[in-house]
MDTraj code that builds the backbone (N, CA, C; nanometers):
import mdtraj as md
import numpy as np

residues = "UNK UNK UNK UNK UNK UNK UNK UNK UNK UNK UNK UNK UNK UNK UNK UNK UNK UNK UNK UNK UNK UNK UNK UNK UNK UNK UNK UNK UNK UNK UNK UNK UNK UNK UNK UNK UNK UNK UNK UNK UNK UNK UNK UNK UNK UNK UNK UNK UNK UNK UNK UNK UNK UNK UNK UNK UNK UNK UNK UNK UNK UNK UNK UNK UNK UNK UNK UNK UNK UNK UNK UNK UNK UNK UNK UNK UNK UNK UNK UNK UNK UNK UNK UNK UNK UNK UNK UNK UNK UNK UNK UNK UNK UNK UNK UNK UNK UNK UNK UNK UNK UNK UNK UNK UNK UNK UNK UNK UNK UNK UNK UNK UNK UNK UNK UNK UNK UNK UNK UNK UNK UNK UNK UNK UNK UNK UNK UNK UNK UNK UNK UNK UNK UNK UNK UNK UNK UNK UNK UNK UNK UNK".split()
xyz = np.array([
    [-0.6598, -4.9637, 2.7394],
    [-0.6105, -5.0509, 2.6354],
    [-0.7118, -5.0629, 2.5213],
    [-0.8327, -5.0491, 2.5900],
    [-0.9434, -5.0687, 2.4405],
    [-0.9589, -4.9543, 2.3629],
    [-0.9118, -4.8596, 2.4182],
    [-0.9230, -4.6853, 2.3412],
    [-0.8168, -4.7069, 2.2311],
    [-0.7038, -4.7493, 2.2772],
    [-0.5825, -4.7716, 2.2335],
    [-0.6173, -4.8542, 2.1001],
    [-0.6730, -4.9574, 2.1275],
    [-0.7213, -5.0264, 2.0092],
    [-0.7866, -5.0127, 1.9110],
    [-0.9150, -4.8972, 1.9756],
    [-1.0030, -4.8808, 1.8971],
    [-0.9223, -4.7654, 1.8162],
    [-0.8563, -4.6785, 1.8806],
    [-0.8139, -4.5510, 1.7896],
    [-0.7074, -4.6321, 1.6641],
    [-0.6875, -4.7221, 1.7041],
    [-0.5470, -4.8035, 1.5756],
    [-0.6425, -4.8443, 1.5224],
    [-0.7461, -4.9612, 1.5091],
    [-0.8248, -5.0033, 1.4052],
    [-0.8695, -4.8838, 1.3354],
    [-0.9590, -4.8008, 1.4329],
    [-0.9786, -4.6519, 1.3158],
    [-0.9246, -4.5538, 1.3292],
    [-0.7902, -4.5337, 1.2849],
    [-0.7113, -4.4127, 1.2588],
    [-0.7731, -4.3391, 1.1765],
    [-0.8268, -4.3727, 1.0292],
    [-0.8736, -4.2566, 0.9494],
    [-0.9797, -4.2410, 0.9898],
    [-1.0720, -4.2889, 1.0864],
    [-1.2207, -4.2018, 1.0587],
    [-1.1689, -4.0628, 1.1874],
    [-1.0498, -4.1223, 1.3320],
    [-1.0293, -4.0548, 1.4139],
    [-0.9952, -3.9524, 1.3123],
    [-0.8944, -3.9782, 1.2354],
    [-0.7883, -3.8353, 1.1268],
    [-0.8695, -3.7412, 1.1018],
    [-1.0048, -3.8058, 1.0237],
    [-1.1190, -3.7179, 0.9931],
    [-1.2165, -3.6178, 1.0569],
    [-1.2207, -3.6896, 1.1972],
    [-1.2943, -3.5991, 1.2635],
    [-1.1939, -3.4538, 1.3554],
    [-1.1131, -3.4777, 1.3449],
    [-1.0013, -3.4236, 1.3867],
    [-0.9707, -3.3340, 1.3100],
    [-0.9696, -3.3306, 1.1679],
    [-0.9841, -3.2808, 1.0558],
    [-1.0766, -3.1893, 1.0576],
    [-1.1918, -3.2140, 1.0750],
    [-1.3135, -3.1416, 1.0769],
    [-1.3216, -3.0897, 1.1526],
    [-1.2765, -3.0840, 1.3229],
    [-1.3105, -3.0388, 1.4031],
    [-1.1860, -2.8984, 1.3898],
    [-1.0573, -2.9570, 1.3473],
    [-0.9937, -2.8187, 1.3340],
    [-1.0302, -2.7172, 1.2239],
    [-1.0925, -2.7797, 1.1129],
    [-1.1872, -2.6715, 1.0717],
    [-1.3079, -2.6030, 1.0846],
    [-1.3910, -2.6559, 1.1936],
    [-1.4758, -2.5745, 1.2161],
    [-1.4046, -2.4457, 1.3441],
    [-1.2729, -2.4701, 1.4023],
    [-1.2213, -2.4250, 1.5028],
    [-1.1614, -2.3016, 1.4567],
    [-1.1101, -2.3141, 1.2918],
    [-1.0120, -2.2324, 1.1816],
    [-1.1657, -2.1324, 1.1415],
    [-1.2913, -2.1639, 1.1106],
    [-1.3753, -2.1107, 1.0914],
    [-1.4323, -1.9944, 1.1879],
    [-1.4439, -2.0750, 1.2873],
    [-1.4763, -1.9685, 1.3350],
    [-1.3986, -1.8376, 1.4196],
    [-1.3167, -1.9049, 1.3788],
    [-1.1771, -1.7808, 1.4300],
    [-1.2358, -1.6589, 1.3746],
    [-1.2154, -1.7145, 1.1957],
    [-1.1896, -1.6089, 1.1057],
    [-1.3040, -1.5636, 1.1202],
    [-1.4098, -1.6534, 1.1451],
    [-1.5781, -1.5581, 1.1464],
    [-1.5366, -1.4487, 1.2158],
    [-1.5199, -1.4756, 1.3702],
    [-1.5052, -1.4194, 1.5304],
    [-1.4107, -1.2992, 1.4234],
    [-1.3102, -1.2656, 1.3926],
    [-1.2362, -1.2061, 1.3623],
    [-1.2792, -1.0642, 1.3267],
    [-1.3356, -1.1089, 1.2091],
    [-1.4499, -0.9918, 1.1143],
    [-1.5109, -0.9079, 1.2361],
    [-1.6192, -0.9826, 1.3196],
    [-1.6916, -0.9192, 1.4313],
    [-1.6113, -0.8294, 1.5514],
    [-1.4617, -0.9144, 1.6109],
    [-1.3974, -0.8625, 1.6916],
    [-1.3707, -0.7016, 1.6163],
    [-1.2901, -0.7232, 1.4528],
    [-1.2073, -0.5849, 1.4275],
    [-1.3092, -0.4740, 1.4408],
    [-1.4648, -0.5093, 1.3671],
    [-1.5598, -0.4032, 1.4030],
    [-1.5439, -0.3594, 1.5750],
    [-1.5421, -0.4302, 1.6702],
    [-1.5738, -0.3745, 1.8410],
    [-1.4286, -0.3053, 1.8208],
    [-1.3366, -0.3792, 1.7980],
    [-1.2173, -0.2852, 1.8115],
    [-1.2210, -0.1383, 1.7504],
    [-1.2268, -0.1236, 1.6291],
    [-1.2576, -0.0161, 1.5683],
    [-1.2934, 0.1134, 1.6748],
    [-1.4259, 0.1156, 1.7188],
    [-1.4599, 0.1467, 1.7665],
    [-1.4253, 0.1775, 1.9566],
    [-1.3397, 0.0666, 2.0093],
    [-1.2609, 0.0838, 2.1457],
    [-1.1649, 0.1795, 2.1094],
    [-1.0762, 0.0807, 1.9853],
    [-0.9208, 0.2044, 1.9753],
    [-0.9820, 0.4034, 1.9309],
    [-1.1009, 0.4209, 1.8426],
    [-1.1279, 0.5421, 1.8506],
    [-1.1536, 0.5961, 2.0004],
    [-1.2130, 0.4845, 2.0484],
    [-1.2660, 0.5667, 2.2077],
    [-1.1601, 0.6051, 2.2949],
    [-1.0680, 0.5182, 2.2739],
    [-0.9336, 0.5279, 2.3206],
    [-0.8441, 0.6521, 2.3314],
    [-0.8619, 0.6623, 2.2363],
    [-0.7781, 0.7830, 2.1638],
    [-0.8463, 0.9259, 2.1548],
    [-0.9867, 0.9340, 2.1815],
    [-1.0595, 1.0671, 2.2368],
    [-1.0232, 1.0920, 2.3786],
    [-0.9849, 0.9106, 2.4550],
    [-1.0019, 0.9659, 2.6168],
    [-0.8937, 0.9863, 2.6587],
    [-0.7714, 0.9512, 2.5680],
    [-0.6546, 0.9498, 2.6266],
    [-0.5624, 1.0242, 2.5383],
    [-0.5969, 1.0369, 2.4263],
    [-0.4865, 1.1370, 2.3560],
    [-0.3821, 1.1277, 2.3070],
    [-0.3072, 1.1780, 2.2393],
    [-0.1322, 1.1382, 2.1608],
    [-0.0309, 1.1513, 2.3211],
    [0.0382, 1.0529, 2.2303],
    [0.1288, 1.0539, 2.3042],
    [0.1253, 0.8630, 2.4768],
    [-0.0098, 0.8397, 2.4335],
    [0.0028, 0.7420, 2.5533],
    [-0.0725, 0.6035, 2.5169],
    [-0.0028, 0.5603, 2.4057],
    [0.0250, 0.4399, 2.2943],
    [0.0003, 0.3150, 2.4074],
    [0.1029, 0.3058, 2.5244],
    [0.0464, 0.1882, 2.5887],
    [-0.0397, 0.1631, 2.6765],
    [-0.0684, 0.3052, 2.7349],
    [-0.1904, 0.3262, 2.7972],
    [-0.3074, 0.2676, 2.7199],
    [-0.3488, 0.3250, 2.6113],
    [-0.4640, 0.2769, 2.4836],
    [-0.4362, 0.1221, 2.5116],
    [-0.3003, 0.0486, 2.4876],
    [-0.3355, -0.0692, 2.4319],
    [-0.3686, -0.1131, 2.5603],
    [-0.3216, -0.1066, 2.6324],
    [-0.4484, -0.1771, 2.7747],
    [-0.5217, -0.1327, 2.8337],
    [-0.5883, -0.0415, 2.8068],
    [-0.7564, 0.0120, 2.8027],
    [-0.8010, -0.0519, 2.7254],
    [-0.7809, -0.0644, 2.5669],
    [-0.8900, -0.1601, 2.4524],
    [-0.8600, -0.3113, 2.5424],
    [-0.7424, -0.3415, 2.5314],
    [-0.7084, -0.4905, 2.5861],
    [-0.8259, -0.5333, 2.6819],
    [-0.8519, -0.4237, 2.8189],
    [-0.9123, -0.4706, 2.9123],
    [-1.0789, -0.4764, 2.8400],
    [-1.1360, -0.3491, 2.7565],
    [-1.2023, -0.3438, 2.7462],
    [-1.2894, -0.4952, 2.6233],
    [-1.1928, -0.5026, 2.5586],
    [-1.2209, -0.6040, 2.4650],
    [-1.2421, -0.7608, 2.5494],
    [-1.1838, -0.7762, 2.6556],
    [-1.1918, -0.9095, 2.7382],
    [-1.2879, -0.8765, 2.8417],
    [-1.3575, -0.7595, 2.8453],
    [-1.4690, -0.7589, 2.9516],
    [-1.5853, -0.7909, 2.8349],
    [-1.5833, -0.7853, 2.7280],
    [-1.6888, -0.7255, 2.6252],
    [-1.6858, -0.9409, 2.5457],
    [-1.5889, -0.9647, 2.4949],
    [-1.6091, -1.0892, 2.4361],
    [-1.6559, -1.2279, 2.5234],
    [-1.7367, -1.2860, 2.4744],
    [-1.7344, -1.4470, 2.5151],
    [-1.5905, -1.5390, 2.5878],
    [-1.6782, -1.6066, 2.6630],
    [-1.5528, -1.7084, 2.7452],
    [-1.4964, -1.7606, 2.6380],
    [-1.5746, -1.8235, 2.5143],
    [-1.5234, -1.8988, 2.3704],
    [-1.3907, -1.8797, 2.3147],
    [-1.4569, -1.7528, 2.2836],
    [-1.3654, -1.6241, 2.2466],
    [-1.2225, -1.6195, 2.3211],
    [-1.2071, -1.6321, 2.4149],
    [-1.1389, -1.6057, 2.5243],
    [-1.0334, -1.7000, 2.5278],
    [-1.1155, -1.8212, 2.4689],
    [-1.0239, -1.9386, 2.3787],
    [-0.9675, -1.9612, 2.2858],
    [-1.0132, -1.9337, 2.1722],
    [-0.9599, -1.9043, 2.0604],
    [-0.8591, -1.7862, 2.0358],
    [-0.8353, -1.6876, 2.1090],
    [-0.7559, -1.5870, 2.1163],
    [-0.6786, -1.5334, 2.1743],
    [-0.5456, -1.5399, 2.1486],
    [-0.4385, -1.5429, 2.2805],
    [-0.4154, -1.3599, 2.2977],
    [-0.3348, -1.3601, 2.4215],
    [-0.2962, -1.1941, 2.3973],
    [-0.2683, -1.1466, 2.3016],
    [-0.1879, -1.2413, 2.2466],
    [-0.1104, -1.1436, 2.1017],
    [-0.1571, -1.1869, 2.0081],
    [-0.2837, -1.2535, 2.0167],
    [-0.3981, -1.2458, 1.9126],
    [-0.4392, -1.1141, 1.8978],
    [-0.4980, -1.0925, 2.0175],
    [-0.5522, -0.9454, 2.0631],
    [-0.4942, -0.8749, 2.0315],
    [-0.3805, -0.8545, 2.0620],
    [-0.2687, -0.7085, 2.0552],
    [-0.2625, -0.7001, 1.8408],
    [-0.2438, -0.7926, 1.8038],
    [-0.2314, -0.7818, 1.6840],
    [-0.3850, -0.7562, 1.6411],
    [-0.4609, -0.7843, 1.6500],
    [-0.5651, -0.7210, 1.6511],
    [-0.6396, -0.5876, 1.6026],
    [-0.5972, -0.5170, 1.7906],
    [-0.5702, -0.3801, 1.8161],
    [-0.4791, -0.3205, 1.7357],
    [-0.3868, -0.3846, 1.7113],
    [-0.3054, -0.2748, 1.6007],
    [-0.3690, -0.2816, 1.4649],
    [-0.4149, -0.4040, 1.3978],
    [-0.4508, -0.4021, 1.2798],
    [-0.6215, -0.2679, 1.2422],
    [-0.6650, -0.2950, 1.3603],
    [-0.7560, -0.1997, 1.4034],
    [-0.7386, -0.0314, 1.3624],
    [-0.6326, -0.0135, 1.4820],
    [-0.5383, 0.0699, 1.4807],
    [-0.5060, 0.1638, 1.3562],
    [-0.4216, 0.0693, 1.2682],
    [-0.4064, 0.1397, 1.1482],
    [-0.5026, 0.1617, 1.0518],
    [-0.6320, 0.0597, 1.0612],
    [-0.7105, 0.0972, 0.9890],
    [-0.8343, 0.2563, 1.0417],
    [-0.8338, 0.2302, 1.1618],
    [-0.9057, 0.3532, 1.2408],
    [-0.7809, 0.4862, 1.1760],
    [-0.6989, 0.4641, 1.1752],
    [-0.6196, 0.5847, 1.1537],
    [-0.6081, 0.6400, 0.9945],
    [-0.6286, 0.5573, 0.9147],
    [-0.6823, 0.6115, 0.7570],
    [-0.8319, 0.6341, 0.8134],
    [-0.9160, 0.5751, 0.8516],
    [-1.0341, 0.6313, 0.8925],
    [-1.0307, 0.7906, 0.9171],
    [-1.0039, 0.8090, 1.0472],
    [-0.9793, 0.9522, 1.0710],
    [-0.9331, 1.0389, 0.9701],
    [-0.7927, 1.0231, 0.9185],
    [-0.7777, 1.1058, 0.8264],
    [-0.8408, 1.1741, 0.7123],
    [-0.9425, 1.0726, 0.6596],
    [-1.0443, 1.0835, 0.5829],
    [-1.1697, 1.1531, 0.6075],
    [-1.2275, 1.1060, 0.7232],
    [-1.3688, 1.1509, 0.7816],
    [-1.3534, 1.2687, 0.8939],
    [-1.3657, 1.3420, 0.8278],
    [-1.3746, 1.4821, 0.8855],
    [-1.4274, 1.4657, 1.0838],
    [-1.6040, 1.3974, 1.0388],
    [-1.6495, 1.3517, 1.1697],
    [-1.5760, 1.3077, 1.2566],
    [-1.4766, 1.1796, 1.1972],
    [-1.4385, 1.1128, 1.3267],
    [-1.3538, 1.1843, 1.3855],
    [-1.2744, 1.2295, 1.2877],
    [-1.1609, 1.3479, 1.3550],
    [-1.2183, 1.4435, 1.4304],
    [-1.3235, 1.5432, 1.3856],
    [-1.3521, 1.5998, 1.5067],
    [-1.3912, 1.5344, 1.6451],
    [-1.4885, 1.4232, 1.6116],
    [-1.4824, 1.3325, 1.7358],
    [-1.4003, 1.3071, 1.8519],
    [-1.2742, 1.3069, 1.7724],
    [-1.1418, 1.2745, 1.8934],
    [-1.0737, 1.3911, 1.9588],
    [-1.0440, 1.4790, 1.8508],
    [-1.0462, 1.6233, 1.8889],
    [-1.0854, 1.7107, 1.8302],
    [-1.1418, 1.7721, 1.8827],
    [-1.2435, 1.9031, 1.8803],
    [-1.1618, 1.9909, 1.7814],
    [-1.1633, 2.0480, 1.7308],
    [-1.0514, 2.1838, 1.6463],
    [-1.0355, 2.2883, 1.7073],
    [-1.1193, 2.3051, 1.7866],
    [-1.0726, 2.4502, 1.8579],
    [-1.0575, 2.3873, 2.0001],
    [-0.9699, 2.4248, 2.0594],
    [-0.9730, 2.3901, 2.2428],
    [-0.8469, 2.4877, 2.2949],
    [-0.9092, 2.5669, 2.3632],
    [-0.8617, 2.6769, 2.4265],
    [-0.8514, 2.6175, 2.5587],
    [-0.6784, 2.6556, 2.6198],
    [-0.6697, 2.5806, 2.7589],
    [-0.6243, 2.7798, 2.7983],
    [-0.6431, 2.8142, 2.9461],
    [-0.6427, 2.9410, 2.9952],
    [-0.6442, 2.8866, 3.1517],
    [-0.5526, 2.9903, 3.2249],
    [-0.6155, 2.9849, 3.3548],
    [-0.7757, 3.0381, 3.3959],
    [-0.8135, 3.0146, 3.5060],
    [-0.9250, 3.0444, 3.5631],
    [-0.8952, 3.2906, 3.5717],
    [-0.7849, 3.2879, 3.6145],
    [-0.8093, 3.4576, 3.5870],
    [-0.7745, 3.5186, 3.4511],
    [-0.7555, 3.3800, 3.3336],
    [-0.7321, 3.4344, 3.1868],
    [-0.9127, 3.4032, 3.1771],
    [-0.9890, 3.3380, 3.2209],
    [-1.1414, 3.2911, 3.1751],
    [-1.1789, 3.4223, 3.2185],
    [-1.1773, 3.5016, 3.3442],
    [-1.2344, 3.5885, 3.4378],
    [-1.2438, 3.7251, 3.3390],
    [-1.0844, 3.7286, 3.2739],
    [-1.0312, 3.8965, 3.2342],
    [-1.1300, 3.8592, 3.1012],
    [-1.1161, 3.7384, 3.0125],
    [-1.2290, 3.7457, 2.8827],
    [-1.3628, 3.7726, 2.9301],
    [-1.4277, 3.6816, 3.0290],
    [-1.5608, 3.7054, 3.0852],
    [-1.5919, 3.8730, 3.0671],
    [-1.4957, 3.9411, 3.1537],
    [-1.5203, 4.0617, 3.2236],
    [-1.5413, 4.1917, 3.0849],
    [-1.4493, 4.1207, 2.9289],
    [-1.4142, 4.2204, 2.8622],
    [-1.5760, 4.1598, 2.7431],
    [-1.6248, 4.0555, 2.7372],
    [-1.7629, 4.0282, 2.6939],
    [-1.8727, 4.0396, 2.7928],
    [-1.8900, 4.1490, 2.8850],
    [-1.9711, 4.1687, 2.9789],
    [-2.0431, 4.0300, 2.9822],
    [-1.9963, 3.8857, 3.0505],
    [-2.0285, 3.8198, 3.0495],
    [-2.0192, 3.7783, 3.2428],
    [-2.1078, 3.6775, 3.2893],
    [-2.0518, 3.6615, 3.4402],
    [-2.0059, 3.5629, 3.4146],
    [-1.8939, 3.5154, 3.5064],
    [-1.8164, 3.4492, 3.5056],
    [-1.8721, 3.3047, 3.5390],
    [-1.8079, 3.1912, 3.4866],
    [-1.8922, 3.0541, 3.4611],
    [-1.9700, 3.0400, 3.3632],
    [-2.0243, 3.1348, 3.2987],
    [-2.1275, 3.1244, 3.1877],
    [-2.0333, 3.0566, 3.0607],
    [-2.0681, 3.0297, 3.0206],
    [-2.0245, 2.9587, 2.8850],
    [-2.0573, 3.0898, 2.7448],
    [-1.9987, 3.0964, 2.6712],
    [-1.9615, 3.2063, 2.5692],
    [-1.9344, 3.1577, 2.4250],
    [-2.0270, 3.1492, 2.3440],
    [-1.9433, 3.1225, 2.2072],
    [-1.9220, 3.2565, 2.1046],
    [-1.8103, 3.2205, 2.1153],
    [-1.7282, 3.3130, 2.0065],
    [-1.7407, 3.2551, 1.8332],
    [-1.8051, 3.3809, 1.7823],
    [-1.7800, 3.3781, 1.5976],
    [-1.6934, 3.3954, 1.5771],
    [-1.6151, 3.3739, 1.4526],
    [-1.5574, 3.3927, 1.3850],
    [-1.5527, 3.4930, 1.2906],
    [-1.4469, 3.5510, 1.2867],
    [-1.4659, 3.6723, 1.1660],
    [-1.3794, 3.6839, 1.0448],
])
top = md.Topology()
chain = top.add_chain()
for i, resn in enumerate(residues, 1):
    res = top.add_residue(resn, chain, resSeq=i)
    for name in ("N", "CA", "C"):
        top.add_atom(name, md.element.get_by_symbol(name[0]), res)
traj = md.Trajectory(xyz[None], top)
């Protein structure tokens, strides 16, 4: 009953701090935000070297898991799943003008040349570059 009282005599100083407290809460979201999209950045590329086209929801819960092993309990508060997920996508599209642009990252994710062969297509090349087999071989270009 005395809480009760006290919060009615001071409604505005309660309003105020309440006030303040949801802005330091709005603050540091947006701080946290800036910092999260950088880690993301960097998960969704990793993502997408280890897993490749084609397996969209696989990625999003690999970064998902990886981003909630990696952030603060705080964090953990301020940000719901589909905080996250929106996130990861905003990430997402920005990693993907990334790539297109930077030669590096693109090779990063995939290589430009990748030759898939059976083991007796590796053997018959080995055999025709007098090479032994298992050795590793780089081929020029001509």
């Amino acid at each position: 009953m005395k809480i009760l009282a006290f919060l009615l005599t001071n409604w505005d100083s309660v309003l105020v701090v309440l006030a303040f407290l949801a802005l330091i809460v709005v603050l540091i979201k947006r701080g946290e935000t800036a910092v999260l999209n950088r880690i993301l950045f960097g998960l969704v590329t990793k993502a997408e070297k280890e897993f490749g086209d084609g397996t969209g929801k696989l990625k999003l819960a690999a970064v998902s898991d990886w981003i909630y092993q990696r952030i603060p309990a705080v964090l953990k508060l301020l940000f719901s799943e589909k905080d996250i997920e929106k996130l990861i996508e905003s990430a997402l599209e920005e990693a993907k003008k990334a790539w297109g642009t930077n030669g590096n990252l693109a090779a990063y994710i995939e290589p430009e040349y990748v030759i898939r062969m059976t083991p007796a297509e590796a053997d018959e090349i080995a055999a025709k570059l007098n090479a032994e087999p298992g050795t590793i071989v780089t081929l020029e270009e001509k």
